[in-house]
N, C-alpha and C positions, 0 to 999 in steps of 0.2 A: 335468076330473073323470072319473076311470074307474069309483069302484066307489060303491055305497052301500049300507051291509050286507053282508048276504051276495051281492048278487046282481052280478056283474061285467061288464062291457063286455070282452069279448075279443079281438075282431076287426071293424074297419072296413074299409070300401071305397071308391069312388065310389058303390055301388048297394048296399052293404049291410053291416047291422050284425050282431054277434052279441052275445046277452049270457048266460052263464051262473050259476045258480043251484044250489050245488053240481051235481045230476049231471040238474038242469032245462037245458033248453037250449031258448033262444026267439032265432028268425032273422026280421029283418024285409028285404026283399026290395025290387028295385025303387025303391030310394029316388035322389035327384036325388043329382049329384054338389054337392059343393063349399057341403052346406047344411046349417045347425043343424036339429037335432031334440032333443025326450025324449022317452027313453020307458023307464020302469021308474024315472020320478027320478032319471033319469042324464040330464046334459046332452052332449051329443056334437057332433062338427060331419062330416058326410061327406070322403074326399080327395077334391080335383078330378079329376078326370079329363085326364087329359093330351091334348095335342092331334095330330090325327091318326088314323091307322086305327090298330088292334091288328094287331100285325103276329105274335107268337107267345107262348104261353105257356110258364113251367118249373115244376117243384117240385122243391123241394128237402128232403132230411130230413137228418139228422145223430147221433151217438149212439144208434144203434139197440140196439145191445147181445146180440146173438143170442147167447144160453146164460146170461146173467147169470142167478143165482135170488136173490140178497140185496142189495135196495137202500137206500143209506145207508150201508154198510158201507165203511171204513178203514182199507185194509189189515187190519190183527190188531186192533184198537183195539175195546175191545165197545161204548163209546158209541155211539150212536144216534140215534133208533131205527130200527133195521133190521130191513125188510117183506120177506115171501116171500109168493108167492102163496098162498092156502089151500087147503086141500085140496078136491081137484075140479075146480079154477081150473087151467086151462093156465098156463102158464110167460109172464110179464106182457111178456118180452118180444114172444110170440107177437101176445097179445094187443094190445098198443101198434100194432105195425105192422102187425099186420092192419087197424087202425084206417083208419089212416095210407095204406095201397094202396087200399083202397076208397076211401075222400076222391079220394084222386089221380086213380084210372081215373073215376071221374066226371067229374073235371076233365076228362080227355082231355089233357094238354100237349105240350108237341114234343117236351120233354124234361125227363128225371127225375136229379137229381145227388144222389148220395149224398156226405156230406161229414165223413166217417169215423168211429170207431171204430164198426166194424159186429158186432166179438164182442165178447165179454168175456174173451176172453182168446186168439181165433186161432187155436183149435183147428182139427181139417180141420172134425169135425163141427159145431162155432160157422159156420166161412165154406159149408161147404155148406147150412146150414137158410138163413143169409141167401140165397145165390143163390135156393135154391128158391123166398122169396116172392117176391126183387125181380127176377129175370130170368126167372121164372116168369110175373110182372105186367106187366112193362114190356120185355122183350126188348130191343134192337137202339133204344130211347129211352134205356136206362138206362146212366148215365156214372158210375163210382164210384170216389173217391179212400179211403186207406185214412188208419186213425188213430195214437194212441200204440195203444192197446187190440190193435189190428192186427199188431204187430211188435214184442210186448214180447220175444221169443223169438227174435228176427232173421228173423220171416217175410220171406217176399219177393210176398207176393199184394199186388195192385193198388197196384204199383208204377208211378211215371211221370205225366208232367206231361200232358195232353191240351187242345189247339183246338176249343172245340166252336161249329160256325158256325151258327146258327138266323135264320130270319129276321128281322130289323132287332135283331139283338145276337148278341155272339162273348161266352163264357164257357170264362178260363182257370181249369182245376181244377188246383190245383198241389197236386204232394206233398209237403208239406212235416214228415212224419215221420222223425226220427230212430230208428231200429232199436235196442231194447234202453230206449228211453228214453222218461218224460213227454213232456218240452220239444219244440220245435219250430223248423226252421231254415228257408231257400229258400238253396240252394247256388249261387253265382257261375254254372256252367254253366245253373243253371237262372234264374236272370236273363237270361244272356245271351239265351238261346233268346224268354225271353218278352218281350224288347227288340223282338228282329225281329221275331214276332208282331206287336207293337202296332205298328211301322215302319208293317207293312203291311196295317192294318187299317182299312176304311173304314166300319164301325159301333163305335155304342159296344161297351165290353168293361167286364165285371165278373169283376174275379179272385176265387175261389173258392179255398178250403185249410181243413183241419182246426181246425190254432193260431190261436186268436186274437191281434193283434196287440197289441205293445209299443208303447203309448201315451206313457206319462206315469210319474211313480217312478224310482222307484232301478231303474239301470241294472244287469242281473247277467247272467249266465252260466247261473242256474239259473231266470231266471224262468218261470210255469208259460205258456208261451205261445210264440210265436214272438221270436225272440230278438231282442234289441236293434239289434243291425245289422242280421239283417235285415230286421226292422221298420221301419227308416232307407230300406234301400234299397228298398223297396216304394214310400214315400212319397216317397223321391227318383223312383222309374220312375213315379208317377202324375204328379207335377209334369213331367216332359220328353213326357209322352205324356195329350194333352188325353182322348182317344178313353175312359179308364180313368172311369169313372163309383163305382164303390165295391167296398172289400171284404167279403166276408162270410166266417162261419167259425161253427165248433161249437165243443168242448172242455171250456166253462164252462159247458152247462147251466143256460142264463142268457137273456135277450131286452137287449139293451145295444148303445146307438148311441151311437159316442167319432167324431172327426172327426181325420182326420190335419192333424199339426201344420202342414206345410208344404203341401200341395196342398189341403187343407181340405173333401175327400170322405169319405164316410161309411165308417167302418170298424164291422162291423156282429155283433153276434155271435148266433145262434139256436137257442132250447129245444133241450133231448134230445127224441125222439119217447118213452123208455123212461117218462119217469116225472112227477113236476108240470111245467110243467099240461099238458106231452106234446101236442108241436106240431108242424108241416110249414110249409114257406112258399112261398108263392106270389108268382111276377114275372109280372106284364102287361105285356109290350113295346110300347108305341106308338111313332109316327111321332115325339115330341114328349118322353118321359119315358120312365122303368120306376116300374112301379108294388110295392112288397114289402108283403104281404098276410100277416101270421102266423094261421094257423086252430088250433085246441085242436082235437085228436082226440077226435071226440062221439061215438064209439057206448057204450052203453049198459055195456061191460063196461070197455071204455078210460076210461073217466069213473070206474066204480067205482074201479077201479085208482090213476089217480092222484089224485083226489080223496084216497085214501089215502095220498100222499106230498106235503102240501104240507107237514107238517112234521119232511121230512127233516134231520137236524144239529141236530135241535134242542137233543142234549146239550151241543152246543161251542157254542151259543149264537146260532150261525145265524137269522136267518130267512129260511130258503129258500122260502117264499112268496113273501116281496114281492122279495128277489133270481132267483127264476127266471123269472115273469112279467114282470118292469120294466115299463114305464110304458105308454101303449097307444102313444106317440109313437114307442114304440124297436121296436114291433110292427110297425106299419103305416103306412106315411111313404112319399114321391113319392122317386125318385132323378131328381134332372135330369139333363140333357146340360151337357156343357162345351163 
């Protein structure tokens, strides 16, 4: 049970819970792992704590959007409803990831991955306001793959697939953005390379990329995701390669744990930071596990903001509330080792 009324269970831990109340936010702190609690008339139960030391921290954000001002909006399509900030109000992107880098430098983590569409449309000045906050915040930590949003124009910014080695986990960021295009690919050479990667890999690894992957359905060509094959052959390279513990990805603006069909590890998708319920996530690396921790950006003006989009699409009949939150299981869940 996650929510009752208004008031919602957001994020769990081994040591702690969050619940928010439209733009109330109450943290309880310090709690045991791996044990029921209520509190607010929500029943909850803590994650275990994995076994061994914490060997390093990441965070991860995705869909930041720097320059977007109208959200909801469909192409030309005037249904809605489609939100701008108000007047007075900075630009909500600003506002989201400002959120969003404060949370994180608190954290302190070894490392920060961005996991694309960082503008709204790729402009210089869209990707320079991004640099300014996140290489501004996190220099020489921060690892950034780009999106569709990135390269609707044939940009060529944060381009390439990167090895990021931390201690007790290696995270490959893969680009798997097609230029000009939504959809999303991983190209034979870029297979190949992350074969030998995981060859010679002696901790677990979590691949990282933009596209969420091809699941389940009718198999196409246009699906909005990462494409059928190869979404195959991902699931093919994590069966031949124990070390691969799970996928994660943006795109869909959504919190959603699907399991691949053949190696049966978590293929994982997380919130936009821009808008409901405007999220970051958190891996705790132990000896033993990874832990993925989803947090709602609380400050005070990040809340207002998306508080105000929980019912985006709601002309096409959407509910993008209970689709971009999902369930607290698809938020905050253990990843084991293989």
């Amino acid at each position: 049970m996650t929510s009752v009324g208004a008031t919602e269970l957001t994020t769990v831990a081994d040591n702690l819970a969050v619940f928010h109340h439209g733009q109330h936010v109450v943290r309880h702190e310090n709690l045991q792992p791996d044990t029921a609690y209520t509190e607010h008339g929500i029943d909850f139960r803590t994650l275990p704590r994995p076994d061994g030391k914490l060997l390093s921290v990441i965070a991860t954000v995705n869909d930041v959007h720097f320059g977007e001002t109208e959200c909801g909006r469909i192409d030309d399509n005037p249904l809605g409803p489609i939100l701008s900030a108000l007047p007075g109000e900075q630009p909500y992107p600003i506002t989201m990831n400002a959120g969003a880098i404060a949370e994180i430098k608190e954290l302190n983590p070894n490392a920060v991955l961005v996991k694309g569409d960082l503008t709204e449309a790729g402009t210089d000045e869209q990707f320079a306001e991004f640099r300014e906050h996140y290489e501004g915040a996190f220099a020489d930590k921060l690892f950034v793959a780009r999106g569709n949003h990135d390269a609707y124009r044939g940009q060529n910014e944060f381009t390439g697939d990167q090895w990021i080695q931390l201690p007790g986990i290696a995270i490959a960021l893969i680009d798997t953005t097609i230029p000009l295009e939504t959809t999303g690919r991983i190209d034979p050479p870029q297979f190949e390379w992350l074969n030998d990667q995981l060859s010679a890999s002696t901790t677990p690894v979590i691949i990282m990329g933009h596209h969420q992957q091809w699941i389940e359905g009718k198999r196409s060509d246009n699906y909005f995701g990462l494409h059928p094959d190869s979404s195959d052959a991902l699931d093919a390279l994590a069966v031949r390669h124990a070390c691969v513990i799970a996928y994660t990805a943006g795109h869909t603006h959504r919190h959603r744990v699907r399991r691949m069909p053949r190696s049966g590890i978590p293929s994982i998708e997380i919130g936009c930071v821009k808008d409901f319920p405007g999220t970051w996530a958190e891996y705790r690396v132990y000896e033993g596990a990874v832990m993925q921790v989803v947090h709602r950006i609380s400050s005070p003006d990040a809340l207002s903001w998306s508080e105000r989009c929980r019912h985006l699409y709601e002309d096409f009949g959407t509910d993008y509330e209970s689709y971009a939150l999902g369930t607290l299981e698809d938020r905050c869940l253990i990843l084991p080792l293989r």
